[in-house]
N, C-alpha and C positions, 0 to 999 in steps of 0.2 A: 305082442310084437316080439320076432325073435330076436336076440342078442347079435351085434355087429361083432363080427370077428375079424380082430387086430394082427396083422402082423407088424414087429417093429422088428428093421433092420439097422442094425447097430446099436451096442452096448455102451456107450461116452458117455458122458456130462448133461448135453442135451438129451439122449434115451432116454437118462432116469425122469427128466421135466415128462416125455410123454407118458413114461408109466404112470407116473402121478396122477397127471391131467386124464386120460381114463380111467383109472384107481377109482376114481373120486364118482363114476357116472355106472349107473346102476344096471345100464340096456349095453355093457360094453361087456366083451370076454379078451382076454390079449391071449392068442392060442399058440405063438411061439416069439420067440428071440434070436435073430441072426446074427453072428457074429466069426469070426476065423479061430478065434482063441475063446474057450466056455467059460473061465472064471469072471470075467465081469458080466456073463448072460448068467449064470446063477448065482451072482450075487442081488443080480435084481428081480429073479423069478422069487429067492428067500424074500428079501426084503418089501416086495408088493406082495405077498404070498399068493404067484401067479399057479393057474395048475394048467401049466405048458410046458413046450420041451424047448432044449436049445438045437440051431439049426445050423451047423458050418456053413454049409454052401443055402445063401437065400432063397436060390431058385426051389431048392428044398420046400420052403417055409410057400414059396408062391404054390406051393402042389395043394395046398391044405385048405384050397379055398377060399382065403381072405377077402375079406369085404373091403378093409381098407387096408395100408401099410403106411405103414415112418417110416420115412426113410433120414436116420440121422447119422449120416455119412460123410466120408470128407467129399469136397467138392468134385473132386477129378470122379468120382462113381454115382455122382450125382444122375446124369443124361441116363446112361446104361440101366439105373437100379427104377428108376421111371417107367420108362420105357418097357421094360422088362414087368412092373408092377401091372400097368395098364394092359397090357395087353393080356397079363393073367386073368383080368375080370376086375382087378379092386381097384376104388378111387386111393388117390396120394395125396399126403401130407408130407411135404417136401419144407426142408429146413433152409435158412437163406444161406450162399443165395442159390435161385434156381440152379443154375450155371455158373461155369466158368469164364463163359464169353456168352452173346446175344445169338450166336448161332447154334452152339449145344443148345439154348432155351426156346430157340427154333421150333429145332428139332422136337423137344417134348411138346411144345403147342401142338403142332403137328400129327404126335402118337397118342396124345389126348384127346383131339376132336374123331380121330378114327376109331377108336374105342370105346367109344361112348360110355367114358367115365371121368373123372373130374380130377385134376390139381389142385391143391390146398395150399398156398403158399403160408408157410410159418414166420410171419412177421410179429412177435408177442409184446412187442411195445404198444403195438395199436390195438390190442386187447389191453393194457398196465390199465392201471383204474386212476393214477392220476394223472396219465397223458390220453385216456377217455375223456375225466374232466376236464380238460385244456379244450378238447375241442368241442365241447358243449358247449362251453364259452365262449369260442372262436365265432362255433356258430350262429350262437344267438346276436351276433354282431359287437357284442363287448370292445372288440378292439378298434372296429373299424374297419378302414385300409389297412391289410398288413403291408406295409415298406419295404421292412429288412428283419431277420431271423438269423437265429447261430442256431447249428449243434455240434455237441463234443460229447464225444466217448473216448474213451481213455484206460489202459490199464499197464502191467507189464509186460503180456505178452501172452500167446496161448501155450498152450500145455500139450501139444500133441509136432512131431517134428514135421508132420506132412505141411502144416501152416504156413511154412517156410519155404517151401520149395515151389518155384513158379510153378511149374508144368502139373503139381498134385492142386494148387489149389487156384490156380489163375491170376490170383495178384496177393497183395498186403495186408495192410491196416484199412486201405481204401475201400475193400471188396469185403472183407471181415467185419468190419464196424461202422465205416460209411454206408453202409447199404442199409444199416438201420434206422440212420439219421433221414435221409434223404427218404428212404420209404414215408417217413413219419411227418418230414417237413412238406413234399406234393399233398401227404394228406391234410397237411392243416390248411394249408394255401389253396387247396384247390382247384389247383390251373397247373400248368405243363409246365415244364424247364427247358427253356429256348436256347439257351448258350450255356456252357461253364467254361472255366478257369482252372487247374489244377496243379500243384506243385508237390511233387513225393521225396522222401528224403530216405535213407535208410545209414542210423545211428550207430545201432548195433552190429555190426557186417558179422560178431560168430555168437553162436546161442549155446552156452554151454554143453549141453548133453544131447541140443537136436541138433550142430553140428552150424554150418554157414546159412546166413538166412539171404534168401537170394531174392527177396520181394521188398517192398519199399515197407516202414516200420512206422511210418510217420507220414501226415498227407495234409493239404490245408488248400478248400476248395473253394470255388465261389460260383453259386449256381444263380443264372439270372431266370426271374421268371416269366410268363406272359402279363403277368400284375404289373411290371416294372420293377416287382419286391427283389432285392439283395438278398441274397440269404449267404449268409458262411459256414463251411462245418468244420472240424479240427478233431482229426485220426490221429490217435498213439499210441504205440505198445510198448513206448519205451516210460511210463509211467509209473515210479512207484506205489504205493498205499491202497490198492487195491480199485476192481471196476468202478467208472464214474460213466453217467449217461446224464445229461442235461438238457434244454431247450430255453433258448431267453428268444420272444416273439414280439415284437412291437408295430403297432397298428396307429394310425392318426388320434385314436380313441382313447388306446390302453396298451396294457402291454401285460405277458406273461411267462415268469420262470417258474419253470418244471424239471424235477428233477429227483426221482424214488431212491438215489444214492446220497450219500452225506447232507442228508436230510438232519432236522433237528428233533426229529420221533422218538430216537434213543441216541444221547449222548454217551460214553464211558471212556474213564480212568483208568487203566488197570497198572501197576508197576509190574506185576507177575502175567499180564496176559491171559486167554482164556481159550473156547474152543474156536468157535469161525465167526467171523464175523458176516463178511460178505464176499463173494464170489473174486477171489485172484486177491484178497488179502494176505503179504506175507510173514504178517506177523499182528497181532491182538495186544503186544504193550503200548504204551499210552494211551490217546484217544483215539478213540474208533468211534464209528456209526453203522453201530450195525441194521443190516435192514429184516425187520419185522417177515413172516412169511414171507419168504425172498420171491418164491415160486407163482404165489400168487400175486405181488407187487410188478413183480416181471412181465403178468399176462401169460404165463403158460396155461395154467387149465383153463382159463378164460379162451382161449383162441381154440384149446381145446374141444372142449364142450358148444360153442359157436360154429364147428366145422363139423362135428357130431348131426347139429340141430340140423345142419342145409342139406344134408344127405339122407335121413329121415324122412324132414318133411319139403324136401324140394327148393332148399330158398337159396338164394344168391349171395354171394360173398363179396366185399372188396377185395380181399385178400388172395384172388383167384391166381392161376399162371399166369394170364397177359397182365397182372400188376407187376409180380417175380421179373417179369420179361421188360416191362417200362422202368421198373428201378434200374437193370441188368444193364439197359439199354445207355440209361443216364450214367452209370459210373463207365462204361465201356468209353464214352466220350470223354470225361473226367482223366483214364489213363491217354487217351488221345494227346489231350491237350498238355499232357505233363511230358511227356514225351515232344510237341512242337514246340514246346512256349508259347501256345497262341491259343485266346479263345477260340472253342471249337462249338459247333452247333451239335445239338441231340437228334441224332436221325432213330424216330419211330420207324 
């Protein structure tokens, strides 16, 4: 079998997880790196010791025949760099979230069924290995009825200034972090989100070096399901001590928290500090928990290699555009209703 030929556009944070996650598979070639500026595309062609070039302009990089592309970009180049993918010939691994609004993510439905090639949506929680084992669990009926659910992610804030700016990235904490949770909690529940509730706050109004942040920083939701289950989630970026991702799930039966951050896998001390602990930690003196294989803990090469196998041998994903587009759809209502004060229904 010939080798899939990768493009990855964009060089950030999330690139390096997809280098990884094909790094690691044997039928894979990554044959270029898109980015505007070359030093963080060859820092990670050194570091995977990739034997590719780097490409300023992507469309470049679409000439080269790719089978598949990453696209791990900020939001607002999300529609365009799709689009523009699909129609080159290759299937997309698109990072969350799809879109900016329900109608860019339209749009790529759209330039996906006409191209007859496929959307990958990058949701890597629902590859993590221990919020896979939650829902083995779930499944096997352990809990029950589920009733009521929370999730909460949390950290201090991202690292890049487009984050901040409504128009580059569509919204906040809500669209950044919620969209992980709520991906994660349809999937445990498995039934549809009929109404929410939403309340956004924003804490911080200036970010020191990325300037005023003009999106909500803080969110706290309440999504009703067709089960009757309650679920709450709780968005922040105004959180010290680095990323937290949690889930507490309770069922008539049982009940289950999960959570691969501040975990008790590795406890540490340190009065001097050390090198990283975990992802948006800003500092390694006193206690920390750092997390073991972060990459792999997270579901990166797991989602990887699982989006790998469907294109290969044909098989079908949860994790597809019309999921990208049903989350899209459920936080799109969620800023609705934070804007009316009024429960507001989820229009599919």
């Amino acid at each position: 079998m010939k080798n899939i030929k990768v493009g990855i556009i964009g060089s950030g944070f999330i690139a390096e997880h997809h280098c990884y996650g094909y790094s690691l598979l044997p039928n894979v070639e990554i044959i270029g790196v898109s980015a505007l500026h070359k030093e963080n595309p060859l820092k990670l062609i050194k570091k995977f010791d990739l034997k590719c070039e780097w490409y300023k302009d992507y469309h470049e990089l679409l000439k080269q025949n790719c089978d598949v592309v990453s696209i791990c970009l900020p939001n607002y180049i999300h529609k365009k760099a799709t689009i523009d993918s699909l129609h080159s010939g290759a299937h997309v691994l698109i990072e969350k979230p799809l879109a900016r609004n329900p109608e860019e993510g339209i749009e790529m439905i759209e330039a996906e069924k006409s191209s007859n090639r496929r959307i990958f949506y990058c949701e890597n929680n629902m590859y993590a290995p221990s919020f896979i084992k939650a829902k083995e669990i779930i499944s096997e009926g352990a809990l029950g009825n589920i009733y009521m659910a929370r999730g909460k992610e949390q950290h201090s804030g991202p690292h890049s200034a487009w984050f901040y700016k409504k128009e580059k990235a569509g919204g906040g904490a809500l669209i950044d972090l919620g969209i992980h949770d709520i991906a994660c909690l349809v999937w445990y529940l498995d039934c549809e989100v009929l109404e929410v509730f939403c309340q956004t706050r924003t804490l911080k109004t200036e970010r020191e070096k990325f300037g005023k942040c003009e999106v909500e920083d803080n969110a706290v939701g309440i999504l009703l399901f067709e089960n009757d289950a309650q679920v709450i989630i709780e968005e922040s970026w105004t959180a010290p001590g680095g990323y937290d991702m949690r889930f507490e799930i309770f069922g008539e039966q049982g009940q289950i928290k999960v959570s691969p951050t501040f975990s008790n896998l590795i406890n540490v001390y340190s009065r001097n500090g050390y090198g990283y602990a975990l992802e948006k930690a800003e500092s390694t003196q006193g206690w920390t928990f750092p997390v073991p294989a972060e990459a792999w803990n997270f579901g990166y090469p797991q989602e990887i290699q699982h989006f790998m196998d469907c294109i290969i041998n044909d098989k079908k994903t949860i994790t597809n555009g019309e999921y990208g587009l049903k989350i899209l759809k459920i936080v799109d209502a969620m800023y609705k209703s934070s804007r009316s004060e009024k429960l507001e229904s989820v229009i599919y």
